[in-house]
C-alpha positions as protocol buffer text, in pm:
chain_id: "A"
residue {
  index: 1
  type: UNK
  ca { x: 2797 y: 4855 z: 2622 }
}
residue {
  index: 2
  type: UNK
  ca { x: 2894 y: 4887 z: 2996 }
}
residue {
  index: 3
  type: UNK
  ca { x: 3053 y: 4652 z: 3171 }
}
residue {
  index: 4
  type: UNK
  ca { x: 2968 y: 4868 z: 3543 }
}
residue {
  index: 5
  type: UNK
  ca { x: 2656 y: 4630 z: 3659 }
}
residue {
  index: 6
  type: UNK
  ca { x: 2514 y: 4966 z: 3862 }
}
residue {
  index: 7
  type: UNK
  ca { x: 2472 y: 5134 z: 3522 }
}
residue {
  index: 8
  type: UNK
  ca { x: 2290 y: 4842 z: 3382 }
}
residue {
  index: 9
  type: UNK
  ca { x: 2048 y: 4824 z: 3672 }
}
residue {
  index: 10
  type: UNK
  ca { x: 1991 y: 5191 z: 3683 }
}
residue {
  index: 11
  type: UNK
  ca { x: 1839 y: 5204 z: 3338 }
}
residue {
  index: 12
  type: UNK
  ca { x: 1605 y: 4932 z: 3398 }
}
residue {
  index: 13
  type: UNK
  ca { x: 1796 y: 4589 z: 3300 }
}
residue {
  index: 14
  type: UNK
  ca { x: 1913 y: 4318 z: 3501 }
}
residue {
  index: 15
  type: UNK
  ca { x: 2213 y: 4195 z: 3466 }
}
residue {
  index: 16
  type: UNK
  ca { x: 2259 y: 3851 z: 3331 }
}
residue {
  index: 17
  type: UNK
  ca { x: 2472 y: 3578 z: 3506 }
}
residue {
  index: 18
  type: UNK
  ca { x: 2804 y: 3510 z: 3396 }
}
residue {
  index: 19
  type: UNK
  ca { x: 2858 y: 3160 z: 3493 }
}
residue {
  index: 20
  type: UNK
  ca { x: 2870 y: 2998 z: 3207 }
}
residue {
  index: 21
  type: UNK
  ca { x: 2993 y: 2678 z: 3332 }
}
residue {
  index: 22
  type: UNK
  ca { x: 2942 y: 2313 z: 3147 }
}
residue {
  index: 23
  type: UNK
  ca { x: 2770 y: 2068 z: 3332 }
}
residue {
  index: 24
  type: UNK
  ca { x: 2750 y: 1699 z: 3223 }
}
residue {
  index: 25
  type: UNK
  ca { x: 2346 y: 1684 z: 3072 }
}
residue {
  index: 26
  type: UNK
  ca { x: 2131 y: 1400 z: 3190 }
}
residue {
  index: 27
  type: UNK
  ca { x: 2079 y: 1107 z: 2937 }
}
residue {
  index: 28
  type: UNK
  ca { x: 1739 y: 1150 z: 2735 }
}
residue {
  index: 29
  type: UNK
  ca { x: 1482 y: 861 z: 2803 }
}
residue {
  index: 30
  type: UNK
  ca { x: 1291 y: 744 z: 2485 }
}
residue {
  index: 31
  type: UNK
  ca { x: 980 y: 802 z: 2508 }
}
residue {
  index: 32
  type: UNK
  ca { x: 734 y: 569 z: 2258 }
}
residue {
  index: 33
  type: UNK
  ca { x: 900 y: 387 z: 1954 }
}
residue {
  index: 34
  type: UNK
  ca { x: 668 y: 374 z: 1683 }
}
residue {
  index: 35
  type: UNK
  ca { x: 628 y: 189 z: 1347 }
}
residue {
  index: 36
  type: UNK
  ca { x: 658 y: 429 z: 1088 }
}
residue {
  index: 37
  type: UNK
  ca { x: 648 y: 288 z: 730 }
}
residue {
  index: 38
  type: UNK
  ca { x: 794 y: -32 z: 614 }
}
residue {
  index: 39
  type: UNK
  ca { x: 1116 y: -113 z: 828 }
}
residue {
  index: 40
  type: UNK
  ca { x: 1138 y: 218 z: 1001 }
}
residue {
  index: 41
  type: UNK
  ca { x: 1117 y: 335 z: 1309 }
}
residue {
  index: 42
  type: UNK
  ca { x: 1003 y: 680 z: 1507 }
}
residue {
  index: 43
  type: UNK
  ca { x: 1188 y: 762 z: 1836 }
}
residue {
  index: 44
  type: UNK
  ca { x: 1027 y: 1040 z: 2080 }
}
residue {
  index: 45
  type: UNK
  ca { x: 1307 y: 1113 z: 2314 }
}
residue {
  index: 46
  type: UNK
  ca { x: 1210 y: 1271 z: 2656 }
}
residue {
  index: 47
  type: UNK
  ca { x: 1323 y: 1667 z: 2644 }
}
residue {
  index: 48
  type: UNK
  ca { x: 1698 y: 1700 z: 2830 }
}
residue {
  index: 49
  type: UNK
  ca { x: 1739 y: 2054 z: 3002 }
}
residue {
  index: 50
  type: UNK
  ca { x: 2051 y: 2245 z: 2806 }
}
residue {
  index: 51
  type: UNK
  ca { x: 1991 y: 1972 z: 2515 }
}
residue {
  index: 52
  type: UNK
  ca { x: 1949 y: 2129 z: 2182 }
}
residue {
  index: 53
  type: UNK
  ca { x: 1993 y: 1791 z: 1964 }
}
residue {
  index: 54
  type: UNK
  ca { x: 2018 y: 1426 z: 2026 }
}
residue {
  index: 55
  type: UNK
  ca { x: 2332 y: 1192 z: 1877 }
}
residue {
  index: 56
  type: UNK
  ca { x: 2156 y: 831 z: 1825 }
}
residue {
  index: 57
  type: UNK
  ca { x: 2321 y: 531 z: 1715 }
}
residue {
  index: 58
  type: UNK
  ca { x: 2177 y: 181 z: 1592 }
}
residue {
  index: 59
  type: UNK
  ca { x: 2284 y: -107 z: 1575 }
}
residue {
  index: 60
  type: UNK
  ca { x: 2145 y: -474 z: 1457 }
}
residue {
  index: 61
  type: UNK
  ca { x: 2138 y: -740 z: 1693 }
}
residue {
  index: 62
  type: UNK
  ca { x: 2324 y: -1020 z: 1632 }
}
residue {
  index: 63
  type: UNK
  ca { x: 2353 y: -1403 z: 1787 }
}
residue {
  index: 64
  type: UNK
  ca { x: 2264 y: -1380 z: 2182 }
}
residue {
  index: 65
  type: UNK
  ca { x: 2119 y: -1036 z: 2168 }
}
residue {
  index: 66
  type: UNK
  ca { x: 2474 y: -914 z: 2096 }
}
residue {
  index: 67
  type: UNK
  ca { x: 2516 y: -541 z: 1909 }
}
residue {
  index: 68
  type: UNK
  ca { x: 2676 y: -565 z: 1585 }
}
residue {
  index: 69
  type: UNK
  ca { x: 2811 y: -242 z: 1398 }
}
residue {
  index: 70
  type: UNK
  ca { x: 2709 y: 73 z: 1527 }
}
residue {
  index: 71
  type: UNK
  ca { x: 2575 y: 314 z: 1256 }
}
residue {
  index: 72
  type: UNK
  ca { x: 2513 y: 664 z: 1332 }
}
residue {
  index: 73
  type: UNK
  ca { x: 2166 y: 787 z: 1279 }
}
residue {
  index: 74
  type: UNK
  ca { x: 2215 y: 1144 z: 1261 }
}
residue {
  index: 75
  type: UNK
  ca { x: 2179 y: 1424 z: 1519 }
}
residue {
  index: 76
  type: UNK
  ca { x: 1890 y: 1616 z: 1526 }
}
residue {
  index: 77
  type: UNK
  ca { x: 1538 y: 1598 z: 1831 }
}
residue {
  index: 78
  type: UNK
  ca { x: 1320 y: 1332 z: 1629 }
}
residue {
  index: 79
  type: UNK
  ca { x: 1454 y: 1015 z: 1425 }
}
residue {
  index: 80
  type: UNK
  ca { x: 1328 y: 765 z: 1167 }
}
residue {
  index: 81
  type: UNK
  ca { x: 1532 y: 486 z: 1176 }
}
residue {
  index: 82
  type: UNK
  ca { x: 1514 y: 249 z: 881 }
}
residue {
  index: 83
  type: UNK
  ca { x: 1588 y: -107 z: 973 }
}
residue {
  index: 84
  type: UNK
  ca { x: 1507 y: -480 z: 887 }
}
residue {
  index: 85
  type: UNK
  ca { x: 1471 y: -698 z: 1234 }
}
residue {
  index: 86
  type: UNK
  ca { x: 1547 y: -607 z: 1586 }
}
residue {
  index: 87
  type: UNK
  ca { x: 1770 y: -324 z: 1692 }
}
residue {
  index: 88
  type: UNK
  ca { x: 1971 y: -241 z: 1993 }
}
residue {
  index: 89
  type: UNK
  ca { x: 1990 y: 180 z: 2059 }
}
residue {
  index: 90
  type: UNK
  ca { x: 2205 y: 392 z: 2190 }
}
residue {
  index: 91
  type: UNK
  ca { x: 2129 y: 766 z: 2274 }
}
């Protein structure tokens, strides 16, 4: 392996960038929310550049409209969430 970018261009490759910089990623934007079967739910989050999985979080809502608990529904790029009555979400 060469570290001399000239070699690497003269046999044919380019040379790949070496910023690897993080940058803060944009928040996803769901999508549709579906029923799926009895007291679940389907999220289709909107793709996020750089995003390989999503971190969602549920949580019933209470008197007022008002969060209760937060429960962690799992990381992954498509959810079922299984719930009884309305929901606030966090992605």
């Amino acid at each position: 392996m060469s570290n001399n970018p000239a070699v690497v261009l003269s046999s044919g490759f380019q040379v790949a960038g070496t910023n690897r910089a993080k940058s803060p990623l944009s928040k996803p934007v769901i999508i549709s929310m579906d029923a799926g079967k009895s007291t679940e739910l389907v999220l289709k989050l909107s793709p996020v550049t750089n995003a390989r999985i999503f971190d969602v979080e549920f949580a019933p809502l209470g008197a007022n409209n008002t969060p209760g608990d937060w429960k962690d529904a799992g990381l992954g790029s498509q959810f079922v969430i299984a719930s009884r009555g309305s929901l606030s979400l966090d992605v």
